[in-house]
C-alpha positions as CSV (number, residue, x, y, z in Angstrom):
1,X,93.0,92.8,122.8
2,X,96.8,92.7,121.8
3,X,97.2,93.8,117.9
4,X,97.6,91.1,115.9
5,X,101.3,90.7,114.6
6,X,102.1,91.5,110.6
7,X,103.6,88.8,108.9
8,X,105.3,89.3,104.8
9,X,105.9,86.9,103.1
10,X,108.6,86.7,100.8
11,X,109.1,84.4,97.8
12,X,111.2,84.3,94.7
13,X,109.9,84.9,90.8
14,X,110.7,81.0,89.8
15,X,107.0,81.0,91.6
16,X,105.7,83.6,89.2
17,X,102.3,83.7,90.9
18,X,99.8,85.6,88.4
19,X,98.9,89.0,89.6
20,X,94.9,88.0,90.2
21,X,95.7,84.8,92.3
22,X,97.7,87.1,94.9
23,X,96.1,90.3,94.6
24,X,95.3,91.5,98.3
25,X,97.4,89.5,100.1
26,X,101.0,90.6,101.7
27,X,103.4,88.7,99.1
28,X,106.3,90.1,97.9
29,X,109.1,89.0,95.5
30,X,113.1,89.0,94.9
31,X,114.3,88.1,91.9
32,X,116.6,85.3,90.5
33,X,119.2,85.9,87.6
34,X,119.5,84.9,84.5
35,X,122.9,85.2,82.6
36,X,122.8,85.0,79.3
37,X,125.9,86.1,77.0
38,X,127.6,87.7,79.6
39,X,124.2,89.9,80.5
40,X,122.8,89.8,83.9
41,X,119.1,90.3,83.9
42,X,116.8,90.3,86.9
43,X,113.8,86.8,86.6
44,X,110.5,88.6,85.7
45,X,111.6,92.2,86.1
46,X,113.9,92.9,83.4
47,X,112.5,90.3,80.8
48,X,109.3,89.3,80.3
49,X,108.0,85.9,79.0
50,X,107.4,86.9,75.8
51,X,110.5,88.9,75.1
52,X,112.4,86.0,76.8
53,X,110.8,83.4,74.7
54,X,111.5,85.8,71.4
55,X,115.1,85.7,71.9
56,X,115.0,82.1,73.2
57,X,114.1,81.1,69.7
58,X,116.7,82.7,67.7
59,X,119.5,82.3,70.5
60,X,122.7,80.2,70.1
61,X,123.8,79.8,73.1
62,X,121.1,78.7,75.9
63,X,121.4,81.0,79.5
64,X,122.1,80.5,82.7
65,X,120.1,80.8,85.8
66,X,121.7,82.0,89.0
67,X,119.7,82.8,92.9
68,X,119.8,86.0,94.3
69,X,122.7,86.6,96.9
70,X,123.2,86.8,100.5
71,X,123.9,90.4,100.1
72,X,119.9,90.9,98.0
73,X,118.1,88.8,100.6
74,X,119.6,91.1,103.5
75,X,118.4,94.3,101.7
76,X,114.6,92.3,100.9
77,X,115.0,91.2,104.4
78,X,115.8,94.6,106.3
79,X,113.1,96.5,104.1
80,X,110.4,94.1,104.8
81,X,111.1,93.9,108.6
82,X,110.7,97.9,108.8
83,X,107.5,97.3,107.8
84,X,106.5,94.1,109.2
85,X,106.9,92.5,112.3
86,X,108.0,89.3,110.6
87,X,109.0,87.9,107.4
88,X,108.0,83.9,106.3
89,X,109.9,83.6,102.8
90,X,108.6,80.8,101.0
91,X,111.3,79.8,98.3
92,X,112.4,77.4,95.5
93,X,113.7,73.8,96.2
94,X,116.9,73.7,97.5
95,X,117.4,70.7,95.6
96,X,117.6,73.1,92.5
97,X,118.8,76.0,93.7
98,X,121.1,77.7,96.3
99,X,118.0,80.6,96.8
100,X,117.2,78.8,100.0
101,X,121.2,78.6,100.9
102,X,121.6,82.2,100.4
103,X,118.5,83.2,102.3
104,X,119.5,81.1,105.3
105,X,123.2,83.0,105.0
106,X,121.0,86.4,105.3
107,X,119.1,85.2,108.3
108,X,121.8,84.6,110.1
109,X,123.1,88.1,109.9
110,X,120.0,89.4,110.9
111,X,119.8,87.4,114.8
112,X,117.4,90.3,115.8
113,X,115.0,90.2,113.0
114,X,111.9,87.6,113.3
115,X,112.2,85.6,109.7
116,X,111.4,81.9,109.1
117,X,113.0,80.3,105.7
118,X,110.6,77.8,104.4
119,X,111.8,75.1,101.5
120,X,108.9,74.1,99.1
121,X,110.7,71.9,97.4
122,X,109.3,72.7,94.4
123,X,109.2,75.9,91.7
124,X,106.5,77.7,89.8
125,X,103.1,77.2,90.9
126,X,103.7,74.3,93.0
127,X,105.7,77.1,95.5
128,X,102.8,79.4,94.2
129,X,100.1,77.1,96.2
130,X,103.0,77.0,99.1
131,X,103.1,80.7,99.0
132,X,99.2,81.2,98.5
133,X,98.8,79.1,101.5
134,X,101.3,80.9,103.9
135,X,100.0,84.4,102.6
136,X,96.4,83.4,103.4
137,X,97.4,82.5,107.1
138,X,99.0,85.5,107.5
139,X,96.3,87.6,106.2
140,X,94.0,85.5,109.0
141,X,96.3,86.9,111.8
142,X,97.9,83.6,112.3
143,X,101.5,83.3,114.4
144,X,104.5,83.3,112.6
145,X,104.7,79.6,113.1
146,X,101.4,78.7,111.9
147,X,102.5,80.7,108.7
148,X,105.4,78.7,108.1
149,X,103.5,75.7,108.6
150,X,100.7,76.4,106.2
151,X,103.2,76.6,103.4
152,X,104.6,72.9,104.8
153,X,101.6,71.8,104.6
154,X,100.6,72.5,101.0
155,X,104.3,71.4,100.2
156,X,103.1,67.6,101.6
157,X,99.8,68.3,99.6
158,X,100.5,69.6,96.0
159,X,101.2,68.0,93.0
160,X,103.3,69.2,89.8
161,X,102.7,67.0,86.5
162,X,104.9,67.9,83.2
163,X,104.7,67.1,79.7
164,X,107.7,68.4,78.1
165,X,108.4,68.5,74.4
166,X,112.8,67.8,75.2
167,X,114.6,67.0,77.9
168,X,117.4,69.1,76.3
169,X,116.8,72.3,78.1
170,X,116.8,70.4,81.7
171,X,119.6,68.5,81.1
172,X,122.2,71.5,79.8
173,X,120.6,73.5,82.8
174,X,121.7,71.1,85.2
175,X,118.5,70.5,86.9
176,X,117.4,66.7,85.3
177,X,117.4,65.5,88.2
178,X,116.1,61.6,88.3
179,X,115.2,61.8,85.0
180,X,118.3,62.2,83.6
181,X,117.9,58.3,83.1
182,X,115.9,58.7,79.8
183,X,118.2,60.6,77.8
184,X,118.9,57.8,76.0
185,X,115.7,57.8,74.0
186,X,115.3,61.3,74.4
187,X,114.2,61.0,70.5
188,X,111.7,58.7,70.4
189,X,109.6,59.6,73.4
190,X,107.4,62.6,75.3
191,X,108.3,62.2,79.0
192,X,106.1,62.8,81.6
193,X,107.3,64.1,84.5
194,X,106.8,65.4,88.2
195,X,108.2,67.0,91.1
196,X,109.6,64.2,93.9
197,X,111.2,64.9,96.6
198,X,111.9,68.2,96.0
199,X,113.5,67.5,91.9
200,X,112.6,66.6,88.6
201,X,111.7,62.7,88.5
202,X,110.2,60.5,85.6
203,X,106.8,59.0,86.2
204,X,106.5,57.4,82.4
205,X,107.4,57.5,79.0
206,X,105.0,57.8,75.5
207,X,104.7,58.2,72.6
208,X,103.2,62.0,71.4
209,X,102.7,64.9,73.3
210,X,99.1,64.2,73.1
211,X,99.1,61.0,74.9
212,X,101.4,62.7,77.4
213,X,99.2,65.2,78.8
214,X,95.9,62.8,78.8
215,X,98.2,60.6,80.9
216,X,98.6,63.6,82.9
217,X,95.3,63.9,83.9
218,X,94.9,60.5,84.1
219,X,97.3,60.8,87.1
220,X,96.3,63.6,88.2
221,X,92.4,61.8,88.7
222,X,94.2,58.7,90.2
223,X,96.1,60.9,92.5
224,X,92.9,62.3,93.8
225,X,91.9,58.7,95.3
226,X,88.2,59.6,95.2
227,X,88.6,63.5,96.6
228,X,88.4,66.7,95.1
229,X,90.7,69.3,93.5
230,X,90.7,72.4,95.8
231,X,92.8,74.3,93.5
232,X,94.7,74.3,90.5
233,X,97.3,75.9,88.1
234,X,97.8,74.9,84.5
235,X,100.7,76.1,82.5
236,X,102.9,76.2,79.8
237,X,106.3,77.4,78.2
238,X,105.4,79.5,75.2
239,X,102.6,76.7,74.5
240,X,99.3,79.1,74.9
241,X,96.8,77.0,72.8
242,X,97.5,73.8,74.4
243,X,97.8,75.3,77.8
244,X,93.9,76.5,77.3
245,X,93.0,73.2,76.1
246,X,94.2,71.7,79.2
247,X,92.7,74.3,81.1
248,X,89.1,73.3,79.5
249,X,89.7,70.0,80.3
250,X,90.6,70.4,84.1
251,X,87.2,72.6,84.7
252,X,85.2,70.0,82.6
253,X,86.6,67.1,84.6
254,X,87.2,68.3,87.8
255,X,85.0,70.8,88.3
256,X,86.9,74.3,89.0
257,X,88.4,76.5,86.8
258,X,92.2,76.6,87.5
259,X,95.0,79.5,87.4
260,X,96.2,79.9,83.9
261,X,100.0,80.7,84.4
262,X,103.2,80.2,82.6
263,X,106.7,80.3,84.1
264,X,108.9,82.8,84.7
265,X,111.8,82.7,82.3
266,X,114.7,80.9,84.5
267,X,112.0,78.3,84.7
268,X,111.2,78.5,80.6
269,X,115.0,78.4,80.4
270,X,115.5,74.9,82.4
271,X,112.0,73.3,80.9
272,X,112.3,74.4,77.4
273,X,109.4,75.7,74.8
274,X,106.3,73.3,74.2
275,X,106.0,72.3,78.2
276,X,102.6,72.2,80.0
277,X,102.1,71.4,83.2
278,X,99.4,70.6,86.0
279,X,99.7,71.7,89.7
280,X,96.6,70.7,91.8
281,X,95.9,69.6,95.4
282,X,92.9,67.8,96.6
283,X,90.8,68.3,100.1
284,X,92.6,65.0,101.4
């Protein structure tokens, strides 16, 4: 019987996958930038949440995010291929970020290494699940290809809803996307959003926060048409009480306990305090 083939998978920390979700399984991590007063400091490894969201508060100036270079994604690349006999990296939408540009630059200088570069089209948990499901695959001796196209699957299948409190911190980090369209009454209302086509998109406006996230599930129950929700992440940006409550009201309506999980901080940077999301997929 031939020996089944090792496959690592590689993702970037905007997917900030809780330890316990991916203990076990062959996922590894590079880490984005985020420049803040002239200070380069490595996503996740560098900064915590909590310290990030301490100095967030009493900051002037808002930072900037940047993706790890050509130059990082060959030295990731190289170490994991002496170990493995292939590397699927799973990474943030290229619609937001030129991490899937520069890991495409690095595969190309490596012709006679066996990598795939997968775009989820989406950032934390949403490229969690996308990750999850390519690291599962792996782990079940699956080919290379039928790694990458796990993750391509769950990228058709998952769902990211978002209540944020300002549409500030997306907008001055450049990554608004569609919903750039309701800065006019940024004031007055508590967007809801979600992921579309790989960016930041407005699915409808209210009132309070409140009414925000029970519209959230409301969506998230009318997206389900009828099935069930396999899995599911709920987080927030430096909004712990209201992330639980959201928590308690996914396993009391839909019958699993989710992840808990905030964001790493280049994510916290771009969706600003007070966001909670909802990341789910169903079983159709």
């Amino acid at each position: 019987m031939p020996k089944k083939k090792k496959i690592a998978i590689l993702t970037d920390s905007s997917a900030y996958i809780p330890e316990e979700a991916a203990c076990g399984l062959n996922i590894h991590t590079i880490p984005l930038w985020l420049i803040w007063d002239n200070e380069h400091i490595r996503d996740g490894v560098d900064i915590t949440p909590k310290q990030f969201y301490t100095r967030l508060k009493a900051a002037k100036n808002i930072p900037t995010s940047s993706q790890p270079t050509c130059g990082e994604f060959k030295a990731y690349f190289e170490k994991l291929a002496a170990e493995n006999d292939a590397v699927v990296a799973v990474l943030v939408s290229s619609k937001m970020s030129g991490t899937i540009a520069s890991a495409l630059s690095a595969q190309e200088e490596l012709p006679d290494l066996n990598i795939r570069v997968v775009d989820s089209f989406a950032t934390a948990m949403a490229l969690g699940f996308c990750v999850l499901a390519a690291a599962r695959a792996a782990q079940q001796g699956q080919s290379i290809d039928e790694v990458a196209a796990a993750a391509e699957d769950m990228r058709e299948r998952v769902h990211f809803l978002f209540a944020v409190d300002t549409l500030e911190y997306l907008h001055k980090g450049g990554r608004i996307g569609g919903a750039k369209a309701l800065m006019g009454t940024v004031l007055s209302i508590k967007p809801l959003l979600h992921f579309q086509n790989g960016q930041i998109e407005p699915l409808m406006s209210v009132r309070t926060k409140k009414k925000a996230i029970a519209t959230m599930l409301d969506v998230a129950e009318e997206r389900l048409s009828g099935g069930k929700m396999v899995e599911a992440a709920v987080l927030d940006v430096d909004a712990p009480d209201e992330g639980d409550a959201v928590a308690e009201v996914v396993s009391q309506r839909f019958g699993i306990k989710p992840i808990r999980a905030t964001v790493s901080p280049v994510v916290g940077t771009h969706a600003g305090i007070g966001s909670v999301g909802l990341i789910f997929y169903g079983d159709c």
